[in-house]
C-alpha positions as a LaTeX table, in Angstrom:
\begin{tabular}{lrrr}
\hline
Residue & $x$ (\AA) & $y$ (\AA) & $z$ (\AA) \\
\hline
Unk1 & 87.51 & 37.91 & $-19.61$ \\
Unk2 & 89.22 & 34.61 & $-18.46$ \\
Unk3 & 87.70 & 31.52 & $-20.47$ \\
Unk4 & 86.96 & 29.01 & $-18.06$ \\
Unk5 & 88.96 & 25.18 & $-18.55$ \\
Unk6 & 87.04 & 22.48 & $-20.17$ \\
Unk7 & 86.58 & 19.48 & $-17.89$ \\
Unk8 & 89.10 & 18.05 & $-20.36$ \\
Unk9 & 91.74 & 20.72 & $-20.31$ \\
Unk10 & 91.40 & 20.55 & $-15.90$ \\
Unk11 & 92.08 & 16.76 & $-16.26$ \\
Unk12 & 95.04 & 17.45 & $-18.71$ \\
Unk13 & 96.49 & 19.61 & $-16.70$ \\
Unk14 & 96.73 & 17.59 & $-13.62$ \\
Unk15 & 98.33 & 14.97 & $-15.29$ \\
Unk16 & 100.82 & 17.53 & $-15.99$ \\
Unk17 & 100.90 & 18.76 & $-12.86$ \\
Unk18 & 101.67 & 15.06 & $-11.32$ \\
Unk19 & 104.71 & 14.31 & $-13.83$ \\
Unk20 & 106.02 & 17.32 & $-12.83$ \\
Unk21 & 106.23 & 16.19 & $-9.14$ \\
Unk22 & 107.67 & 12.87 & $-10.04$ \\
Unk23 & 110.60 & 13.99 & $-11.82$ \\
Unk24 & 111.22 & 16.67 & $-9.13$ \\
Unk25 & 110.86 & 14.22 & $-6.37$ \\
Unk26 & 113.00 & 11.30 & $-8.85$ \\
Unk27 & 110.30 & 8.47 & $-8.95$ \\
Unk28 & 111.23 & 5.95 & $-11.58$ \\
Unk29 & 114.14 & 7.51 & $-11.84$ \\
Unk30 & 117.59 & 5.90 & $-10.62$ \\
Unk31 & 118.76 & 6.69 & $-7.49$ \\
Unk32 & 122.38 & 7.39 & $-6.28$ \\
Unk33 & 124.38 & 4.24 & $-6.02$ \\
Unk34 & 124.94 & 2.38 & $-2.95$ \\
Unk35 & 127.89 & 2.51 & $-0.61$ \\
Unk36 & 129.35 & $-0.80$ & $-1.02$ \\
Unk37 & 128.96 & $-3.58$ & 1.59 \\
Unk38 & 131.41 & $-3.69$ & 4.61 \\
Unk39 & 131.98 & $-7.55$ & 5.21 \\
Unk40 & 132.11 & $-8.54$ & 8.92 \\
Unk41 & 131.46 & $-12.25$ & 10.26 \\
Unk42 & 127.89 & $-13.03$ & 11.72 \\
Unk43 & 128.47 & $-13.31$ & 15.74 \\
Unk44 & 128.78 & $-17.10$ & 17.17 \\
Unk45 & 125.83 & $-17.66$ & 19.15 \\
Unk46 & 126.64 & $-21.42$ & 20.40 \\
Unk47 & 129.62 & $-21.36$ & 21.93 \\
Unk48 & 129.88 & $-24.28$ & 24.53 \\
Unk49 & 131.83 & $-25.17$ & 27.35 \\
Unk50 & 132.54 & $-28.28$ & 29.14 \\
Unk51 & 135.16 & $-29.10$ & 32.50 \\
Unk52 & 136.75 & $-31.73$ & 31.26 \\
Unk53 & 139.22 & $-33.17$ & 34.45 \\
Unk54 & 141.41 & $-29.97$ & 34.70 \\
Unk55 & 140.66 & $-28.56$ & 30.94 \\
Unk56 & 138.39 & $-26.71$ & 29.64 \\
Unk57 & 136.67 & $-27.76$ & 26.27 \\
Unk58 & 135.10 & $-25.68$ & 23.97 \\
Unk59 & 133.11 & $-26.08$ & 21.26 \\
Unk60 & 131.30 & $-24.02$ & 18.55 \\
Unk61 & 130.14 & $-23.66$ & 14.89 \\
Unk62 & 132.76 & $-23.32$ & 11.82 \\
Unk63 & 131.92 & $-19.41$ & 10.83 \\
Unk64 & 130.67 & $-19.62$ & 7.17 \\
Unk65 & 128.53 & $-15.97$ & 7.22 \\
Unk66 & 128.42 & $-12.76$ & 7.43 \\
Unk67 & 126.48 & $-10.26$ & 9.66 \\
Unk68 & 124.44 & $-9.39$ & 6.39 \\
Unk69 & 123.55 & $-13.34$ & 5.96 \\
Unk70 & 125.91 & $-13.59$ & 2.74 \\
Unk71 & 128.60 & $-16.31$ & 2.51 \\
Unk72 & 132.21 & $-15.96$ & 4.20 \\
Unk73 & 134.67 & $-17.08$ & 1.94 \\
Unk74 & 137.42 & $-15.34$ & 3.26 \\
Unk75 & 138.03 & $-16.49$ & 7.18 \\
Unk76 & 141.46 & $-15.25$ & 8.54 \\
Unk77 & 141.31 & $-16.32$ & 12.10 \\
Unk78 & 139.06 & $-16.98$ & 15.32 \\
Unk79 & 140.26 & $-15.47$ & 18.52 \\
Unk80 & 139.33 & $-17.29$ & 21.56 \\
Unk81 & 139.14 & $-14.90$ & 24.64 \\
Unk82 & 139.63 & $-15.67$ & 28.62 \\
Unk83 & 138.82 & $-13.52$ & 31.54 \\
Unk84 & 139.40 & $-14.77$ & 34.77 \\
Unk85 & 137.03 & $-12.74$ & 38.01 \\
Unk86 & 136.22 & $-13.35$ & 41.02 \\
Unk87 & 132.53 & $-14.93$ & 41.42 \\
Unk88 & 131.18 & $-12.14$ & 44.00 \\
Unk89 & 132.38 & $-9.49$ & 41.10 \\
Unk90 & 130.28 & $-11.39$ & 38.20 \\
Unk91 & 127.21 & $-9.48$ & 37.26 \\
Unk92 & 124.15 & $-10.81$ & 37.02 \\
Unk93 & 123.37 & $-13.04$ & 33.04 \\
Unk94 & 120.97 & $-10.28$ & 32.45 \\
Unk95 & 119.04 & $-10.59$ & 29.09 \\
Unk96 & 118.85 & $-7.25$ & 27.72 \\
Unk97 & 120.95 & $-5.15$ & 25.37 \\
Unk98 & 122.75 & $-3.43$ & 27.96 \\
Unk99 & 123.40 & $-6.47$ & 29.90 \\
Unk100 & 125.07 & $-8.26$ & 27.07 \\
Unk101 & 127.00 & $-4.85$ & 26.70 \\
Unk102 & 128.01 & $-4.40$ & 29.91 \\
Unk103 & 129.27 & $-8.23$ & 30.31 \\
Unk104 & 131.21 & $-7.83$ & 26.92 \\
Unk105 & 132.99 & $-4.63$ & 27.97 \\
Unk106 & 134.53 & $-6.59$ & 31.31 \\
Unk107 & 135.54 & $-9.23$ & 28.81 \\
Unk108 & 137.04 & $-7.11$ & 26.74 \\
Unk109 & 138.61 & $-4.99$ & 29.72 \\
Unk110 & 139.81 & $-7.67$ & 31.89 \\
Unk111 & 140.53 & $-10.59$ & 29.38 \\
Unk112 & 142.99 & $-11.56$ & 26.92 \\
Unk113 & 143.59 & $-13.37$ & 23.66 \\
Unk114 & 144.50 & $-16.62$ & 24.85 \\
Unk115 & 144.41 & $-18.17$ & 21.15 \\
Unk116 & 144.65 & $-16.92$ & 17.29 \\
Unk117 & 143.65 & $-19.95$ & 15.39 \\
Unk118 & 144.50 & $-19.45$ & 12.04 \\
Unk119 & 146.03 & $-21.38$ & 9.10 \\
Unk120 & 147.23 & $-24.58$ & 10.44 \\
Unk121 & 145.98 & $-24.05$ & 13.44 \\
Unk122 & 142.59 & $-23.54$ & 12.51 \\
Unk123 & 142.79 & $-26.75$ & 10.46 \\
Unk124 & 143.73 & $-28.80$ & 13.48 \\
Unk125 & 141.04 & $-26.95$ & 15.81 \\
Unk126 & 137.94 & $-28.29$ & 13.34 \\
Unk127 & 136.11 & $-31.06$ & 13.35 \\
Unk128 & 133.99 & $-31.53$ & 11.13 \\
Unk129 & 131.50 & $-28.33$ & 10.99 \\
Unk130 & 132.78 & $-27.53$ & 14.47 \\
Unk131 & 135.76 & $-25.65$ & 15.94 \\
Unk132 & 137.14 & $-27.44$ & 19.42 \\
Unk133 & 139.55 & $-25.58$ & 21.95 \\
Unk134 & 140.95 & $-26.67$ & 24.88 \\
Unk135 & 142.38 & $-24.42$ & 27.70 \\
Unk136 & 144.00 & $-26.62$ & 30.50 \\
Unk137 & 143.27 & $-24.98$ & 33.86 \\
Unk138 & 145.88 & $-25.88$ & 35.88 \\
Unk139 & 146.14 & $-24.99$ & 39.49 \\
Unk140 & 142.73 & $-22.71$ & 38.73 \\
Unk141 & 141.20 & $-25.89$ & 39.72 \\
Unk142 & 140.43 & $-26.17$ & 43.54 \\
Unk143 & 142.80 & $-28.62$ & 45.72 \\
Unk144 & 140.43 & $-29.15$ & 48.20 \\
Unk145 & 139.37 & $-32.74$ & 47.92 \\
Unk146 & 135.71 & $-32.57$ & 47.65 \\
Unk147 & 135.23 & $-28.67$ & 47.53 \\
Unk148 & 132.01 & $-27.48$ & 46.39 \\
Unk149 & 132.69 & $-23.59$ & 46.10 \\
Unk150 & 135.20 & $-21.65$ & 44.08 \\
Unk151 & 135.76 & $-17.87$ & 44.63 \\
Unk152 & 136.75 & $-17.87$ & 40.94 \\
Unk153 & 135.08 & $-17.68$ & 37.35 \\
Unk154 & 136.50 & $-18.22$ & 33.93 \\
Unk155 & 134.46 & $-16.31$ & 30.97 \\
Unk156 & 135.43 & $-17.55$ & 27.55 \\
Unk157 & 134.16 & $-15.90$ & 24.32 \\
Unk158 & 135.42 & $-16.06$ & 20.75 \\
Unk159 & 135.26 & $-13.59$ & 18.03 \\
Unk160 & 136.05 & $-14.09$ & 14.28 \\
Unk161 & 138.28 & $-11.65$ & 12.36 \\
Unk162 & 137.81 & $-11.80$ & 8.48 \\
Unk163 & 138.17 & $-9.26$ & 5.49 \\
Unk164 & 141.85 & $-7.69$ & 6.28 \\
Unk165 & 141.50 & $-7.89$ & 9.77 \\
Unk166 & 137.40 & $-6.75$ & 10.72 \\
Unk167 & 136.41 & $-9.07$ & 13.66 \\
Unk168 & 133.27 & $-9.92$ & 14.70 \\
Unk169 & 131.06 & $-9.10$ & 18.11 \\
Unk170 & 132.25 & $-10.85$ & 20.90 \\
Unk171 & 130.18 & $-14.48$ & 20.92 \\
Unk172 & 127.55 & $-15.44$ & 23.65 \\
Unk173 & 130.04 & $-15.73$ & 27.07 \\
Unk174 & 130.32 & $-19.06$ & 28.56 \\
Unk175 & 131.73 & $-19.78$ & 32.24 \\
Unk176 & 133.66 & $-22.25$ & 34.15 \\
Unk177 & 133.51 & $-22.43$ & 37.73 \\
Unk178 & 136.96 & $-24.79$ & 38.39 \\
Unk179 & 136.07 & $-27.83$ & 40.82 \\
Unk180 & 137.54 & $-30.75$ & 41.03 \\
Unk181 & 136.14 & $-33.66$ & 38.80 \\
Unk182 & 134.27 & $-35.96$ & 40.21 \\
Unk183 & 135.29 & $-39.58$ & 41.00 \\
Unk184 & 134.32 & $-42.20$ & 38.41 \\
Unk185 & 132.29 & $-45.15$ & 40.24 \\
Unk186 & 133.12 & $-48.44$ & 40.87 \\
Unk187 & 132.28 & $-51.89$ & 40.50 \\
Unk188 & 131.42 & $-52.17$ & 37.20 \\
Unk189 & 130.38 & $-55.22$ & 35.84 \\
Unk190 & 129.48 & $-56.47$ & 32.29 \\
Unk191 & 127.32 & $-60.01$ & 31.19 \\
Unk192 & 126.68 & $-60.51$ & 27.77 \\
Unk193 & 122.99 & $-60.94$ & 27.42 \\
Unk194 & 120.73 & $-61.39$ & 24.02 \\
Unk195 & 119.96 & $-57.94$ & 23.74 \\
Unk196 & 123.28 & $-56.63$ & 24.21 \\
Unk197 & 126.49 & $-56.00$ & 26.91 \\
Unk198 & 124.20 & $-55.63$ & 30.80 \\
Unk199 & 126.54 & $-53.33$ & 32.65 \\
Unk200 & 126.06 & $-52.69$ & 36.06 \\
Unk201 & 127.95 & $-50.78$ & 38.79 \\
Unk202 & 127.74 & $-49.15$ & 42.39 \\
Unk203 & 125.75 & $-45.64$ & 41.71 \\
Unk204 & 126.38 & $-42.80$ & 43.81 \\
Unk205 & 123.44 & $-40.58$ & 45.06 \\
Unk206 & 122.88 & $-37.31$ & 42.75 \\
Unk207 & 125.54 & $-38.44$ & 40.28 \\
Unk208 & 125.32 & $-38.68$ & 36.83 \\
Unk209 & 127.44 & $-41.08$ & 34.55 \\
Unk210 & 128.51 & $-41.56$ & 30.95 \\
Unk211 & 129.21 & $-44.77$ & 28.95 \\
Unk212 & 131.99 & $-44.84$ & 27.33 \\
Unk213 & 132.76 & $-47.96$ & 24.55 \\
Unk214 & 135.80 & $-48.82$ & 22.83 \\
Unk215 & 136.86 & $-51.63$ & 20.03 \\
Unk216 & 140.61 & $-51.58$ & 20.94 \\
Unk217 & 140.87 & $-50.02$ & 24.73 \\
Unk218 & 142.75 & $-47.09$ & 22.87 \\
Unk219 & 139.85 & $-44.72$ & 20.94 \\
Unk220 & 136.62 & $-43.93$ & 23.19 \\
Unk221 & 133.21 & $-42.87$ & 22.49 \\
Unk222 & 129.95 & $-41.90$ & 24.45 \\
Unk223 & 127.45 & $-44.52$ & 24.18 \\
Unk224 & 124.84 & $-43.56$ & 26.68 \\
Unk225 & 122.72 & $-41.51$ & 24.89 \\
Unk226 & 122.09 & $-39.13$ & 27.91 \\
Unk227 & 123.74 & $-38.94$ & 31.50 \\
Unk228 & 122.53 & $-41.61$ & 33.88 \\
Unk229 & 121.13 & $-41.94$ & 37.27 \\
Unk230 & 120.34 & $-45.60$ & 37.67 \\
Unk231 & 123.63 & $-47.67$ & 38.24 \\
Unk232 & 122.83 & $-50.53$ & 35.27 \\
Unk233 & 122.64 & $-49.88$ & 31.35 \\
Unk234 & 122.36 & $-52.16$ & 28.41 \\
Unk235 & 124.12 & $-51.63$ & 25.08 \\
Unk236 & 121.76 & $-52.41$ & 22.80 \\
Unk237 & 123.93 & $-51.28$ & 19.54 \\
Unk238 & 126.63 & $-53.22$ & 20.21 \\
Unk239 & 127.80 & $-55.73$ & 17.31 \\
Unk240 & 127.59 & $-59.45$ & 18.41 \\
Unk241 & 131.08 & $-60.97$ & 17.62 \\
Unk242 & 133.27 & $-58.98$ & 18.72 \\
Unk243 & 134.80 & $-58.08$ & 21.41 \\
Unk244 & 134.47 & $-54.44$ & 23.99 \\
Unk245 & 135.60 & $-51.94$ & 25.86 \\
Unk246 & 133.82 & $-49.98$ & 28.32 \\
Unk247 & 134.52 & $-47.55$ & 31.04 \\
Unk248 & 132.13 & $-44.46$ & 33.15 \\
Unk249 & 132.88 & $-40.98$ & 33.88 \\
Unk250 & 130.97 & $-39.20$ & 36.50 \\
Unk251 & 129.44 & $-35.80$ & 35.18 \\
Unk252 & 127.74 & $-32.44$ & 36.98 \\
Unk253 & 124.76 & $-31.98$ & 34.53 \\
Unk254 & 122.65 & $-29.03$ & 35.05 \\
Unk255 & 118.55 & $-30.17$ & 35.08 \\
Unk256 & 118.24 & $-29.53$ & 31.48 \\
Unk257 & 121.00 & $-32.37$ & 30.95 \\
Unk258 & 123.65 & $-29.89$ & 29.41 \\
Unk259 & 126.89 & $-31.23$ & 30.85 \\
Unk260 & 129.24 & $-28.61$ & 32.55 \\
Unk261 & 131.81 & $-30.70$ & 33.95 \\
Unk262 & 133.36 & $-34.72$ & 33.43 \\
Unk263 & 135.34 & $-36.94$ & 35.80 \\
Unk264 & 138.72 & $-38.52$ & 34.91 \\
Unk265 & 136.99 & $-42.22$ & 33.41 \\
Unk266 & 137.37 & $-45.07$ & 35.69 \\
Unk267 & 139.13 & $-48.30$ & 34.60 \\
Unk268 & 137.71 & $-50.10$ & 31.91 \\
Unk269 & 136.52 & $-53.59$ & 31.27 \\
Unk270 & 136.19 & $-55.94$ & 28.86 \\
Unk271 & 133.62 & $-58.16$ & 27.73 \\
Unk272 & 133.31 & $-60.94$ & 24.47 \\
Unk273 & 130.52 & $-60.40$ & 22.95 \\
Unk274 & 130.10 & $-63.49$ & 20.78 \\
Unk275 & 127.27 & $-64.20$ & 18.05 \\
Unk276 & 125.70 & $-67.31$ & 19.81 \\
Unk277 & 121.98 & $-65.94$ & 19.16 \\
Unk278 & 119.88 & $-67.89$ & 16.74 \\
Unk279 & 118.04 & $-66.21$ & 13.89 \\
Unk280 & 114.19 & $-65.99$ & 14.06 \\
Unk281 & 112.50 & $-69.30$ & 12.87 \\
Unk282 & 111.00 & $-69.31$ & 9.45 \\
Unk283 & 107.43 & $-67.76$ & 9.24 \\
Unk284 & 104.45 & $-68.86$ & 7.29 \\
Unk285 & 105.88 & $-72.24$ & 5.96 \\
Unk286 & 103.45 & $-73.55$ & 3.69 \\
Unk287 & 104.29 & $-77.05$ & 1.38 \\
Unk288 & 102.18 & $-76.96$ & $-2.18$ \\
Unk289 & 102.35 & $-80.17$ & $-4.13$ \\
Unk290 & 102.09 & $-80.23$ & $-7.37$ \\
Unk291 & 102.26 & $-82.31$ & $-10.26$ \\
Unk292 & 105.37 & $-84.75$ & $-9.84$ \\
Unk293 & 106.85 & $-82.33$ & $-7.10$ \\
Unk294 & 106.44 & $-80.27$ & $-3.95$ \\
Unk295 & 106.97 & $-76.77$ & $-3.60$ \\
Unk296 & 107.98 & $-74.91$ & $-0.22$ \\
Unk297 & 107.98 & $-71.15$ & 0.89 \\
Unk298 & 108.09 & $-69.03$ & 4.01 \\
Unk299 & 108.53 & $-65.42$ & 4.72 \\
Unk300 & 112.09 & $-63.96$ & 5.82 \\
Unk301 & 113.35 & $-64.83$ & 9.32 \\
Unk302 & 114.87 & $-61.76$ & 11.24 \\
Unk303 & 118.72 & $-61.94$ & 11.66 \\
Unk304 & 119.01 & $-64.63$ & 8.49 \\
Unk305 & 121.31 & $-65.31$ & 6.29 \\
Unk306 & 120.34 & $-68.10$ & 4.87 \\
Unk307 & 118.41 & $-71.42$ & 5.14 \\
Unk308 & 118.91 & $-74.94$ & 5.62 \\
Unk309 & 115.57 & $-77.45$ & 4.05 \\
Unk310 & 115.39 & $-81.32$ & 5.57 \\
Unk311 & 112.66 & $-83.69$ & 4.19 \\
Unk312 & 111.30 & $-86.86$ & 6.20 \\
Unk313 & 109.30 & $-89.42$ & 4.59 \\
Unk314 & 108.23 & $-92.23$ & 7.03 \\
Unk315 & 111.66 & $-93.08$ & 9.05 \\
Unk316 & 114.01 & $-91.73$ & 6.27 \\
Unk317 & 115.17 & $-88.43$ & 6.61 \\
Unk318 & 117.45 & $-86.52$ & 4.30 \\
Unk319 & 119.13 & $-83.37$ & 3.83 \\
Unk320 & 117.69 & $-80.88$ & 0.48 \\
Unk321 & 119.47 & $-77.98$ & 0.77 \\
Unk322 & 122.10 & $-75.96$ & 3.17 \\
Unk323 & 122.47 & $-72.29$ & 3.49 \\
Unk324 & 120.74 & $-71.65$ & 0.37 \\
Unk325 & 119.48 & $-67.67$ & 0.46 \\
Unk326 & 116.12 & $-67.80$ & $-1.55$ \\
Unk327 & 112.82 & $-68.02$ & 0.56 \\
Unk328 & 111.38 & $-70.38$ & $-1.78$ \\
Unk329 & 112.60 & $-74.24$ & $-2.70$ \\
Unk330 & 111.08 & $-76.98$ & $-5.06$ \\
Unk331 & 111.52 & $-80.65$ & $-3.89$ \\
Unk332 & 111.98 & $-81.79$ & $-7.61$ \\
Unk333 & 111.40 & $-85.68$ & $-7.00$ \\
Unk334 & 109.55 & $-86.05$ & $-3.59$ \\
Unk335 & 108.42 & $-89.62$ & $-2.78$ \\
Unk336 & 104.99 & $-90.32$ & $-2.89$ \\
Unk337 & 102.41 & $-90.05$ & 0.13 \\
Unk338 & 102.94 & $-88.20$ & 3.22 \\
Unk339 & 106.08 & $-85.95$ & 3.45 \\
Unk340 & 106.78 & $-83.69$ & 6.00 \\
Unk341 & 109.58 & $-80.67$ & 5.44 \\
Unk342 & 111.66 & $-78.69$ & 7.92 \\
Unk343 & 113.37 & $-75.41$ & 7.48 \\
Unk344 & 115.66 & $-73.42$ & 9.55 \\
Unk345 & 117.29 & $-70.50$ & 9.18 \\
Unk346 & 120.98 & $-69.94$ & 9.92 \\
Unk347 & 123.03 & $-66.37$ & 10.20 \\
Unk348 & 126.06 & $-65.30$ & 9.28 \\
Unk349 & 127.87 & $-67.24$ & 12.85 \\
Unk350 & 126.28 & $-70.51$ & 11.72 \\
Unk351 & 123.75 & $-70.12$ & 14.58 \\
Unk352 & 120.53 & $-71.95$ & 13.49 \\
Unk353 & 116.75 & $-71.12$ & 14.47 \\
Unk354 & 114.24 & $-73.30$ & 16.14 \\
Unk355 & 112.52 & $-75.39$ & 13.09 \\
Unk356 & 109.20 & $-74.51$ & 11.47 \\
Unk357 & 107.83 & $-77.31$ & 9.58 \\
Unk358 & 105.09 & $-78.27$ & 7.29 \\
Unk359 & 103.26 & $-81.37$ & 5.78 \\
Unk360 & 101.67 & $-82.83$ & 2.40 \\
Unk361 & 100.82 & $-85.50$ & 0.64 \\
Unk362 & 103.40 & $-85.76$ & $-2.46$ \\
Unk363 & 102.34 & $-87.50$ & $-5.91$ \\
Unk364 & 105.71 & $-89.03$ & $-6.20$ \\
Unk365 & 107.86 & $-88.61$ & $-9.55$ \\
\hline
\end{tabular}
């Protein structure tokens, strides 16, 4: 007869029965080693484009990883890619996989490698954590005067190559429909005001306009923090004491702001900006005597670099202290009865505030 198991034997021999199904099935075991990673750079995603005059100016981010999200030490070039089409062949910016495909296949079939930055070249192209490119246009730019329409489009994408010679996907495609720039306006005019350089010019309906400033007429910058509409604009970061530059360029914006194409700058002016703006006026000035002398203080006046104390007692006056820095003085041998003290403050141009002034009766020394 067959003995039957012991609850204890049934529960030892499922225990045997599960470690034999792990070490078939390799649990806790180790498994067969990995193939090894094959580095490719991540994709750029923020490629940019901008008409400037008859070039094209792009702009994107340095490549520093990989498609797996490591680091990319080992950069060997960036291709920059242009395909030129006609605008009633351009497919639709579709925003699925297969659009993306299909737009990156007519790159690839109908453009070219206009550029292989690399060593040098790649040095000279970045700035800062950005890579810049500029493709003049030429005669791809409409004659007309004051054309609107262009039966042409210019696709740019760029594509990194890295780790003996594996390149990237093709970047997000940006486009360039070539117009002619638009004028600059005119009639700009600059007064130097408190609050910094009032320009003002002639604006022209549905354009938008940049601010350009400039310390020495030679290097430019945009000042305007976005394009704009209005035809007047105040500096307010410009440094009294000096003197500027400043010239507009007309842009095409589209409604979001993002600029797709700049005028040639008009002519530029100058204006002297000099530091003839008093300081704010001392606050709180309060005069404690005390025994055998006065003391004075006041809270910090905006825009001061120092402070200048005068003391009148009955028709003398006389001068304590000039340019001193401290926010605090002590009138060490005041005469005695009623005094009365004046402080201004002075900045750096040796502009000096409107007074604030206090009185008290002094013991005398």
């Amino acid at each position: 007869m067959r003995r039957a198991l012991t609850p204890a034997a049934r529960l030892g021999f499922a225990v045997f029965l599960l470690g034999s199904f792990m070490a078939e099935t390799g649990c806790g075991r180790k498994g067969p080693p990995l193939p090894p990673e094959i580095r490719v750079a991540d994709t750029t995603r923020d490629l940019r484009v901008v008409q400037d005059e008859e070039t094209a100016r792009l702009q994107w981010s340095y490549p520093q990883m990989t498609a797996a999200g490591g680091p990319l030490p080992d950069l060997e070039s960036v291709e920059v890619w242009r395909a030129e089409l006609l605008l009633a062949q351009e497919p639709p910016p579709g925003m699925t996989a297969r659009d993306r495909a299909t737009r990156q296949n007519l790159l690839e079939g109908r453009g070219e490698i206009i550029a292989s930055l690399e060593g040098d070249g790649l040095d000279r192209a970045t700035q800062g954590s950005m890579l810049v490119f500029e493709d003049a246009l030429g005669d791809r730019v409409t004659a007309a005067t004051g054309a609107e329409s262009s039966d042409t489009v210019i696709w740019y994408a760029v594509r990194s190559v890295c780790c003996r010679g594996r390149h990237s996907d093709f970047s997000n495609i940006v486009r360039v429909v070539p117009l002619p720039a638009p004028s600059a306006p005119e009639g700009l005019e600059i007064v130097a005001e408190r609050g910094g350089p009032q320009l003002q010019w002639t604006a022209i309906e549905g354009q938008k306009v940049l601010v350009e400033r400039s310390s020495d007429g030679q290097a430019w910058e945009v000042v305007s923090p976005s394009p704009l509409i209005e035809g007047e604009w105040v500096d307010v970061n410009a440094v009294q004491g000096k003197t500027w530059y400043y010239r507009l360029r007309s842009v095409i914006a589209r409604t979001d702001g993002t600029i797709i194409r700049k005028g040639a700058p008009g002519s530029s002016v100058r204006v002297d900006f000099p530091d003839l703006y008093p300081p704010g006026s001392p606050i709180d000035l309060v005069c404690l005597p005390e025994a055998g002398r006065v003391r004075l203080r006041w809270r910090a006046a905006d825009g001061a670099t120092g402070y200048s104390i005068e003391r009148q007692h009955r028709k003398e006056t006389e001068m304590l202290a000039e340019a001193i820095s401290e926010i605090s003085f002590v009138d060490e041998k005041p005469p005695s009865g009623t005094v009365k003290y004046t402080v201004w403050a002075v900045d750096a141009a040796g502009n000096r505030s409107e007074p604030s002034s206090c009185k008290t009766i002094a013991e005398g020394s």
